[in-house]
Structure formats: structure tokens, C-alpha cells
N, C-alpha and C positions, 0 to 999 in steps of 0.2 A: 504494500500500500504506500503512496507517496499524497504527501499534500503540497500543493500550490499556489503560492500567493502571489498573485501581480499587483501588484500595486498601481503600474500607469496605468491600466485600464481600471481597476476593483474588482478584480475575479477572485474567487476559490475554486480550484480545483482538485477534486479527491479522489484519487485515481485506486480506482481497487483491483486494476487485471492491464494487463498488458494485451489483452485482446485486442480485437480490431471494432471498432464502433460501428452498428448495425443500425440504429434506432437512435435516437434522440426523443425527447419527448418531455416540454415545459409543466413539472406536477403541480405546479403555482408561479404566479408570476414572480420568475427573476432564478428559481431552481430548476436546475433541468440534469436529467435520469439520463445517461449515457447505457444503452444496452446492446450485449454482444449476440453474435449467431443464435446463442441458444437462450435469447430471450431473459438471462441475467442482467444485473446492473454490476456495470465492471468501472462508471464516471460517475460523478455528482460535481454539477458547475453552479456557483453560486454567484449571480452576477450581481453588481451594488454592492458588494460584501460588506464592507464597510457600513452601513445604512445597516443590515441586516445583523452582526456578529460584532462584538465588543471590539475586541483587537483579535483583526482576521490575520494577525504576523504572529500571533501568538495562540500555541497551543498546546491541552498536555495530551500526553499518551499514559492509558492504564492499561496492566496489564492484570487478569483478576483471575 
């Protein structure tokens, strides 16, 4: 899994598979569902990020 922050545009991007992107598909305005061949979610793009997540440059990782 990697995460991605651009800051000149305001994306997040969270990339779950190195697959190849089949689908796309906006579940509310401004997130949108990256799906692969077989109909998983392998992206999650968050545009406006900023607008939408406190400090989108900062985040933590659990491990449970």
C-alpha cells in the first residue's frame, strides 16, 4: 500500500494494488474508487484533500 500527497494540485492518493485501473467510479463528490479487472478496489483518490482531511501530509499507520 502507498499513500500520496500532492500538494500542487490537493490530491490523496491511496494506492492499494499495483494492478492496472479498470473502472473508476466518483462514490461522492470529490472521492473516487479506482477498480481492477476483477472488480476490486486497488485506488482511493481524494480530491480537495485539504478541504476534506486535517493535515492530508500527515498520517499514522496501525498495525493491530
Amino acid at each position: 500500500m502507498k499513500v500520496k500527497y500532492d500538494k500542487d494540485v490537493d490530491i490523496l492518493y491511496i494506492c492499494l494494488s499495483d494492478k492496472q485501473i479498470m473502472d473508476s467510479d466518483e462514490v461522492k463528490p470529490g472521492i473516487i474508487f479506482d477498480y481492477g479487472e476483477d472488480g476490486n478496489i486497488i485506488g482511493i483518490e481524494v480530491l480537495n484533500a485539504s478541504k476534506k482531511i486535517p493535515q492530508p501530509m500527515n498520517f499514522e499507520y496501525e498495525i493491530a
